[in-house]
C-alpha positions in Angstrom: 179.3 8.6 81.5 175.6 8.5 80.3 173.4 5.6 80.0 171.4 6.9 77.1 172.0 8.9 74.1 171.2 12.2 73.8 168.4 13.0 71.4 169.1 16.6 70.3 171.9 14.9 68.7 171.7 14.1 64.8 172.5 11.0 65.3 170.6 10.5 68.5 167.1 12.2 67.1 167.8 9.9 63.7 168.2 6.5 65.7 165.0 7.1 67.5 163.0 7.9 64.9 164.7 7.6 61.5 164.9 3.9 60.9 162.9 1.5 59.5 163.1 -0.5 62.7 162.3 2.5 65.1 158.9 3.2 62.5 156.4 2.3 65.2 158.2 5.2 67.6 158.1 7.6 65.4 154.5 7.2 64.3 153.7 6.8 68.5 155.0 9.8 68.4 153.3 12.1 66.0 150.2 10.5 66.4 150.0 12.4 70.0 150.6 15.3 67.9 147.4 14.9 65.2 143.9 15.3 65.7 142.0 12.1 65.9 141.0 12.5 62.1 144.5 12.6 61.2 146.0 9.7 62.8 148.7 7.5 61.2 148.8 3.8 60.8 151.6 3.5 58.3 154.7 5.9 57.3 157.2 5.6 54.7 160.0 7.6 54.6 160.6 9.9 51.6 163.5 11.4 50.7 165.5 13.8 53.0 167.1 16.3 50.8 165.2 18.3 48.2 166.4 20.2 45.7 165.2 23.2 43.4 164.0 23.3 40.0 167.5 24.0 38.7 170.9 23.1 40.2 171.3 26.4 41.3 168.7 26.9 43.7 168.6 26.4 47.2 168.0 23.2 49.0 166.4 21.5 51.4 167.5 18.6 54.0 165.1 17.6 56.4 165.8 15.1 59.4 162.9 12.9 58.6 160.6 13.3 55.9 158.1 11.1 55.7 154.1 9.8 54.3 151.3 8.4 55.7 149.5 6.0 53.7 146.3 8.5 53.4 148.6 10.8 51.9 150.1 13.1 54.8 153.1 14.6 54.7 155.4 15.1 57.5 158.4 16.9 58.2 160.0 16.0 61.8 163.4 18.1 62.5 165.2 18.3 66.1 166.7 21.9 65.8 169.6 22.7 68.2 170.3 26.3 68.1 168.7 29.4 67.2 168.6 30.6 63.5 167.9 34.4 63.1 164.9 33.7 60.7 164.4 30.2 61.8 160.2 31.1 61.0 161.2 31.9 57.5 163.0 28.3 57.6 160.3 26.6 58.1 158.4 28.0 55.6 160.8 28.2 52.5 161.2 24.2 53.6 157.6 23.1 53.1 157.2 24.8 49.9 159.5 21.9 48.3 156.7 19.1 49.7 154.1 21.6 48.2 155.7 22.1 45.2 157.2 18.3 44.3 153.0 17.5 44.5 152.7 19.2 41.1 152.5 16.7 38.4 153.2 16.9 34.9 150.4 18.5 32.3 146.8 19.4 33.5 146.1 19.3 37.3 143.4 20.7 39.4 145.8 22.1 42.1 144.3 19.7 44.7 147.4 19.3 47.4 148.3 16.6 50.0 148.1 17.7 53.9 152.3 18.6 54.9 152.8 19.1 58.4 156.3 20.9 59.6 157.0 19.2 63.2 160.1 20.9 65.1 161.6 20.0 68.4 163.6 22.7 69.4 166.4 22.7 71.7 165.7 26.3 72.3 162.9 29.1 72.5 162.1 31.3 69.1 159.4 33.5 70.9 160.6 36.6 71.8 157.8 37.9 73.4 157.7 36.9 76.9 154.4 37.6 77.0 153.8 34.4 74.5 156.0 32.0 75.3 155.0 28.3 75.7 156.0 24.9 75.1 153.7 23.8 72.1 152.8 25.9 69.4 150.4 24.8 67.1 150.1 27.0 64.3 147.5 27.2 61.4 146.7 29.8 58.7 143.9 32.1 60.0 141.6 35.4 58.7 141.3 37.9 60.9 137.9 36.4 62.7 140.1 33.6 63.6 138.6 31.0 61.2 140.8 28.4 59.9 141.4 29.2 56.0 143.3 26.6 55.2 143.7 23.2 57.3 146.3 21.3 55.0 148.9 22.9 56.6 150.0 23.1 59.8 153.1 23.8 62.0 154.1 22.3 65.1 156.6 23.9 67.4 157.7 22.1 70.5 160.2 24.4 72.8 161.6 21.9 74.7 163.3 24.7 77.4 159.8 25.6 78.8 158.8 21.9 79.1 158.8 21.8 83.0 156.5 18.7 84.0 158.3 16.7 86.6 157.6 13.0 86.8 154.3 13.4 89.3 152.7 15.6 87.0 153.0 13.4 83.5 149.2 12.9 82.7 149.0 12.0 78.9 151.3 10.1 76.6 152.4 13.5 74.8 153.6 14.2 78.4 155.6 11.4 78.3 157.4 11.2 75.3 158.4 15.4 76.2 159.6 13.9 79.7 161.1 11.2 77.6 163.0 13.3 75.1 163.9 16.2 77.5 165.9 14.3 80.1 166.7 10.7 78.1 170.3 11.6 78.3 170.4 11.6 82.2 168.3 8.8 83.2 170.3 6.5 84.7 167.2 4.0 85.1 164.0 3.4 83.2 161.7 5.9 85.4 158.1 3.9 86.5 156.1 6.3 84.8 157.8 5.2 81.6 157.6 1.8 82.1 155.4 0.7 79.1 156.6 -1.4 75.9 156.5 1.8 73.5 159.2 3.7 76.0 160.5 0.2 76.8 162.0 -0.3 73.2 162.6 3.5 73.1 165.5 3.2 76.1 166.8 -0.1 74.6 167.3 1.9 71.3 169.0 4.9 73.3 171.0 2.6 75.2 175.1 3.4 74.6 175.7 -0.2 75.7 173.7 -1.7 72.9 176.2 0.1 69.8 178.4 -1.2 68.1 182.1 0.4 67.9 180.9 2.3 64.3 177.8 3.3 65.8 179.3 4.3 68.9 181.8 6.3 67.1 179.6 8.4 64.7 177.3 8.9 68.3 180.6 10.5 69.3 181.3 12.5 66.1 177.6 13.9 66.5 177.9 14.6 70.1 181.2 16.4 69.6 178.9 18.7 67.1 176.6 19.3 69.3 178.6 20.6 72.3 180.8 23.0 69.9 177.0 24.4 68.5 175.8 24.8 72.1 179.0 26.2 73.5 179.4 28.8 70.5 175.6 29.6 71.1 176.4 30.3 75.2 179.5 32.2 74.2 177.1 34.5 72.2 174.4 34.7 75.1 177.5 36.0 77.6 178.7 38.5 75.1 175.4 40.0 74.9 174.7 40.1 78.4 178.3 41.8 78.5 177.2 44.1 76.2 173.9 45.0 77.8 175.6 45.2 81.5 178.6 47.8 79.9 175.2 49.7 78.4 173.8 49.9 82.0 176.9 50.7 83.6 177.8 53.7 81.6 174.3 55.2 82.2 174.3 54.3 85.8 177.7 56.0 85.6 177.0 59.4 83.9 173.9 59.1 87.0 176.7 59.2 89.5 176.3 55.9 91.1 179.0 54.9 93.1 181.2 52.1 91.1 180.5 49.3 93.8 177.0 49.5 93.5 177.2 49.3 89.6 179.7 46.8 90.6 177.4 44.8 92.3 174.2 45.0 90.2 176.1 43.9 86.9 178.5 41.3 85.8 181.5 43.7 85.2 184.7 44.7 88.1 185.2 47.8 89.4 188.6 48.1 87.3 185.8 47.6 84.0 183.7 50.0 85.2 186.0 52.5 86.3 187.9 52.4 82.6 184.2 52.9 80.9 
């Protein structure tokens, strides 16, 4: 049994940071993500789901969505598998922040910063060549000037965060460590022993729900592990396909079956019946 709740959880990521009573933790943690000019002393959460224009269109439900008190706008999801055009995603859902700022009659088209924040429980680069654990992503020209600095994305990859506890310099560090293994600590590690983490684990802690609590926990956890074992059925499939591919050329080559055997995932009785 764990300690701690797990965080890539709906219900785990929205006790963290989507309460009114977890506000401090959730502004800790995005203020290691903004610039010093951008730093928040005061959220208020906005309204999660946004609809279209007209009850026909598409809409929008964001984990958290919330506003600084200079105006910001910030939308903070925990994603938990891979959507085939999870970039389009994220850009269809800010266009509902951008698009709610237009008031009624004349306006000079001035908008409000909106920042898209996503902790993802997988990786979306598909280039191996540039993969990494943050992305921080801005609209460009070509010269690599910044032509627009209201709006920015944040992608955190959470696989290819592999700092081990010696190696945790800065508190960004920290709430990654924090977030990636919260669900198997079985202790409150030293490096994390601070009063921002401190109220973090007691919020985490499975001991401290009650029996409703506990059972929604459950209900989202149950979720959770069906979405990341349909994902890993999908991942084997693939790799069967792509070993049967390899086989049958390696085949038509005339390698012998038990070295086919041996360099793919398939038995001799598969190959041979290729």
């Amino acid at each position: 049994m764990s300690k701690y709740i797990n965080p890539y959880t709906d219900f785990g990521f929205k006790r963290l940071f989507g309460t009114e009573g977890n506000m401090d933790l959730l502004i800790d943690f995005l203020n290691c993500l903004m610039p010093a000019k951008h730093q928040i002393v005061t959220l208020s959460f906005k309204n999660s789901e946004q609809s279209g224009e007209i009850t026909s269109d598409r809409k929008a439900i964001y984990d958290i969505h919330c506003q600084a008190i200079n105006g910001d706008l910030f939308i903070v999801e925990m994603q938990k598998a891979k959507l085939k055009f999870f970039k389009d995603r994220a850009l269809f859902y800010i266009t509902f922040p951008i698009k709610e700022q237009a008031p009624k009659g004349d306006w000079d088209f001035k908008l409000l910063p909106i920042y898209y924040i996503a902790i993802l429980d997988f990786d979306y680069d598909e280039h191996e060549e540039i993969r990494k654990f943050d992305r921080n992503v801005q609209l460009r020209d070509e010269d690599g000037f910044v032509f627009y600095d209201k709006l920015g994305f944040r992608f955190l990859q959470m696989p290819y965060f592999t700092k081990k506890e010696h190696e945790l310099v800065t508190h960004y560090d920290k709430w990654c460590y924090f977030l990636k293994h919260l669900e198997n600590f079985d202790h409150i590690p030293q490096i994390l022993n601070e009063p921002t983490f401190d109220k973090a684990f007691k919020t985490a802690e499975l001991a401290a729900m009650n029996k409703t609590e506990r059972d929604e926990y459950e209900r989202s956890k149950l979720v959770y592990a069906e979405l990341k074992s349909a994902i890993d059925t999908s991942k084997e499939e693939g790799r069967k396909e792509r070993s049967i591919e390899i086989a049958k050329g390696l085949k038509e080559d005339g390698v012998p079956i038990k070295i086919i055997a041996k360099n793919t995932d398939l038995t001799i009785d598969e190959i041979e019946n290729l």
